[in-house]
N, C-alpha and C positions, 0 to 999 in steps of 0.2 A: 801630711797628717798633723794636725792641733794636736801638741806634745801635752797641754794644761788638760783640754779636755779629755782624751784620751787617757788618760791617770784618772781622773773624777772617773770617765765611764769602766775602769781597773777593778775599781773599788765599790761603785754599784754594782756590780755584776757578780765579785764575792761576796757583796750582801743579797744577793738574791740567788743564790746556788745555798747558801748558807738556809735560808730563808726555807727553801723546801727543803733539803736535808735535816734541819730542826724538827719542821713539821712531821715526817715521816718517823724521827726520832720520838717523840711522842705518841705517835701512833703506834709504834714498837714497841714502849714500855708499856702501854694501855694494854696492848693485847699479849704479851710477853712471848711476840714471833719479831724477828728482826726480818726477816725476807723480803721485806715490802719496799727495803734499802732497793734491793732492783729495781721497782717499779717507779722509785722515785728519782732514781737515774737519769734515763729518757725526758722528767718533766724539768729537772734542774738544766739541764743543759737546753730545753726549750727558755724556761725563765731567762735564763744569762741573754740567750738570741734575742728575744724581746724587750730582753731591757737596754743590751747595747744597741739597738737599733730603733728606740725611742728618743737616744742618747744622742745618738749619733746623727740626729737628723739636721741641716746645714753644714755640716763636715762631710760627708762621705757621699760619693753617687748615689743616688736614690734607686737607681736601678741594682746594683749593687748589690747595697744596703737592705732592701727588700729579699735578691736572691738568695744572699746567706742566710736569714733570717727563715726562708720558706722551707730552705734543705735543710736545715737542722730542726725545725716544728715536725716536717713528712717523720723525717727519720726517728727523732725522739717519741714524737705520740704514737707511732707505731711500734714502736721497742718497749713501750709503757701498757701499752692494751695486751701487746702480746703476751706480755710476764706476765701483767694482771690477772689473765683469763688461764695461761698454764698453774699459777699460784691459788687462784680459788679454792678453799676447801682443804690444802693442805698442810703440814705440821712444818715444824722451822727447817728450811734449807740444812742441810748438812754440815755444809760448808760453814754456817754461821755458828751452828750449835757446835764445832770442833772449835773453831775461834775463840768462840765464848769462854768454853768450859775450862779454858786457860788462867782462866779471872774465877775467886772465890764467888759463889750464890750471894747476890742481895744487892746493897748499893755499889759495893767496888765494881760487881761484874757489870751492873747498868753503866759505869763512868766507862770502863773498858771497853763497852760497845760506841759511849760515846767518840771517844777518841777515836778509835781505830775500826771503826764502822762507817759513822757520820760525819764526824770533820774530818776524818782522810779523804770520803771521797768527796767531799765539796767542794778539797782543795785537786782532788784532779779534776772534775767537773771546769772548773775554772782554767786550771793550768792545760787544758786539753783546748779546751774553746777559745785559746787563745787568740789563733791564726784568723778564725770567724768574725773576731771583735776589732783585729786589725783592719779585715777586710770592710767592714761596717763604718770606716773611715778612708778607704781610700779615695781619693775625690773626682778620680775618671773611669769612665762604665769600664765595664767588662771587655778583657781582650781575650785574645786565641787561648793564654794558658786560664785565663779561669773558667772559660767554655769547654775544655778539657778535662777540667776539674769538678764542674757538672756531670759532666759523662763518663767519666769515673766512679763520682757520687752516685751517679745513676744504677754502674755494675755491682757497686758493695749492696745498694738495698735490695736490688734482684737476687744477689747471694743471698743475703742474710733472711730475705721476706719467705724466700721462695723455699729454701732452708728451713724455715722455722715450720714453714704450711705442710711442708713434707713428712717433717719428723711428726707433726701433729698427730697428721692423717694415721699413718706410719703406730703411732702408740694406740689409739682410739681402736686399733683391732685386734681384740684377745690374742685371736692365736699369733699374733707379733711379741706377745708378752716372756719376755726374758730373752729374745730375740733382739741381732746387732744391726740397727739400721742401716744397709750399706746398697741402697738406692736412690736414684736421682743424682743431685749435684753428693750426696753423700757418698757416691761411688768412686769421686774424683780428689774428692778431700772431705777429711776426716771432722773438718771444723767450715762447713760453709757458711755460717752466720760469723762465727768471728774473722775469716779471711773476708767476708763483707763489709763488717765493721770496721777492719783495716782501710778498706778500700774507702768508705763512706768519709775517712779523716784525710788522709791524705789528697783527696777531691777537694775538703773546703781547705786543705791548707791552700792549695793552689788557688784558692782564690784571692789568698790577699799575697801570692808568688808572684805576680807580675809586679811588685814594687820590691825595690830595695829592701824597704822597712818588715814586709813580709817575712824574707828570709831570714828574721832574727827568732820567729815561731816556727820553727822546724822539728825543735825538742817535741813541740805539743803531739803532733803524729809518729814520732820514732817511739815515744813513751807509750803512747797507745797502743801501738803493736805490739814494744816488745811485752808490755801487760798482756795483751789476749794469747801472745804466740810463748810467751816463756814467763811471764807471771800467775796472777791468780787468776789465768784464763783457762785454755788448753791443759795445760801441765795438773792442776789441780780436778778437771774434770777427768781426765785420763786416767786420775790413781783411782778414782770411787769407777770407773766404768771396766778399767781392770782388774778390779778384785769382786765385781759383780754382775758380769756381761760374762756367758759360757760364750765362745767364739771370739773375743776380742783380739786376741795376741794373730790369726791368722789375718783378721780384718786390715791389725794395724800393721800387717807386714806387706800387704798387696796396698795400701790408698795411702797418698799423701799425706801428710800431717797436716798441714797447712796451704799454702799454693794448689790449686785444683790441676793437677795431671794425670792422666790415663792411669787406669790399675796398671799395675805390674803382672807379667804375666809369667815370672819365674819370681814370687814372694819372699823380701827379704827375711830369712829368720829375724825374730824378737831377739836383742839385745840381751846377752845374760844378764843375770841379775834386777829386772827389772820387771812391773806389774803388766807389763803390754804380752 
C-alpha cells in the first residue's frame, strides 16, 4: 500500500462524509426534523466508497477496488431509500427529539444537533469505512478470505432487506396495529436488519483481511456492532418498544436478541427491573 497516498485518500474521504452530513444538516435546520440524519447515513458512506475509489485508482486491484466500492453503493442506497420511504410524512424521530431536548430551544440547540448528530456520525461514517478504503488500495485481486467476505456481505443484506420488507408489509396491515412483529426472520431474532448490518461490515472488513495492513482496521467492525448490539442501536429501540408494544416482554423472552436462533420453547422470564 502507497502510505503518502493513502493518507491524501484519509482525508478526502473525511471531507466527503462531512460533505453529505453538512448537506443533510441544513436540510434539518430548514425543515426543523433532524431524521433525515438516517437517510444520509447510507449516502455518506456511498460518497466515502467513491471517492476512495477514484483515489485509489493505479494503487489498488481494479478488480478489487471496483468490488468494494459496489457492496457498499448496493448496501448504502438501499439503506437510504428504505428510510426515505419509511420516513415520508412523518414528525421527528423520537430518538432525536429526546436528544435534542437536552439542548435549550434556538441556536445553542441547532449547534447541539450539530455536533452530536452530524459530525459525530461523519466521523463514524469515516471511522467505520475504513477497512473499505484499505481494501481500495490493496494491489492483488481478491483471494479466498475476501470472497468470503462477499458472501457474508451477501447474508447481512438478505437480513437486513428482507427484514425491513417484512416489517413493512407487517405494519401496512391495520389489524397488526399495536401488534409485536414476531414473523419471518423476526421470529429468530429480535433485530434482523441490525444483526445484517453486522454482517454487511464485517464482509467488507474481510476484504482488505487478507493483507497485514487490513488487520489494523478491525476496530472499524467491532465498533459497529457493538453500536447496533449495545449502543444507540438495539438497546435504545428496545426501551421505546418496551414501554409501548402490549406483548413485548413475552416476545422478548422466547427470540433472540441479536444472533438469529430458534424460539425458545420454555421462554426465559424478562429480567426484573427492566422495560422487556
Amino acid at each position: 500500500m502507497n502510505g503518502a497516498a493513502f493518507a491524501v485518500n484519509l482525508a478526502a474521504t473525511l471531507g466527503a462524509a462531512l460533505a453529505v452530513l453538512l448537506a443533510a444538516f441544513a436540510v434539518g435546520v430548514r425543515t426543523g426534523r433532524h431524521r433525515g440524519v438516517d437517510v444520509a447515513w447510507g449516502l455518506a458512506f456511498t460518497a466515502v466508497a467513491w471517492t476512495g475509489y477514484g483515489l485509489s485508482a493505479g494503487y489498488g486491484d481494479d478488480g478489487r477496488r471496483l468490488l468494494a466500492t459496489v457492496l457498499v453503493t448496493v448496501w448504502g442506497l438501499r439503506l437510504s431509500a428504505h428510510i426515505a420511504r419509511r420516513a415520508r410524512g412523518q414528525d421527528e424521530d423520537p430518538r432525536y427529539a429526546r436528544m435534542l431536548s437536552r439542548a435549550p430551544a434556538g441556536p445553542a440547540r441547532t449547534r447541539y444537533a450539530l455536533r452530536m448528530v452530524y459530525l459525530l456520525q461523519a466521523a463514524l461514517v469515516w471511522f467505520v469505512s475504513l477497512p473499505v478504503q484499505a481494501a481500495q488500495y490493496v494491489p492483488h485481486p481478491p483471494g479466498p478470505l475476501a470472497w468470503a467476505g462477499t458472501g457474508l456481505w451477501a447474508v447481512g443484506l438478505f437480513f437486513e432487506a428482507v427484514g425491513d420488507q417484512q416489517l413493512t408489509r407487517f405494519k401496512a396491515d391495520p389489524a397488526n396495529r399495536g401488534r409485536v412483529m414476531d414473523r419471518g426472520l423476526w421470529r429468530y431474532t429480535r433485530h434482523p436488519n441490525y444483526f445484517g448490518d453486522a454482517c454487511v461490515w464485517w464482509g467488507l472488513f474481510l476484504l482488505a483481511a487478507d493483507t497485514p495492513i487490513g488487520w489494523a482496521f478491525v476496530l472499524s467492525p467491532v465498533l459497529m456492532t457493538y453500536l447496533l448490539a449495545y449502543g444507540s442501536g438495539k438497546p435504545m429501540l428496545e426501551r421505546q418498544l418496551g414501554s409501548s408494544k402490549p406483548g413485548w416482554a413475552e416476545y422478548t423472552a422466547r427470540t433472540s436478541g441479536f444472533l438469529p436462533l430458534p424460539p425458545r420453547t420454555r421462554p426465559r422470564p424478562p429480567t426484573p427491573g427492566t422495560s422487556r
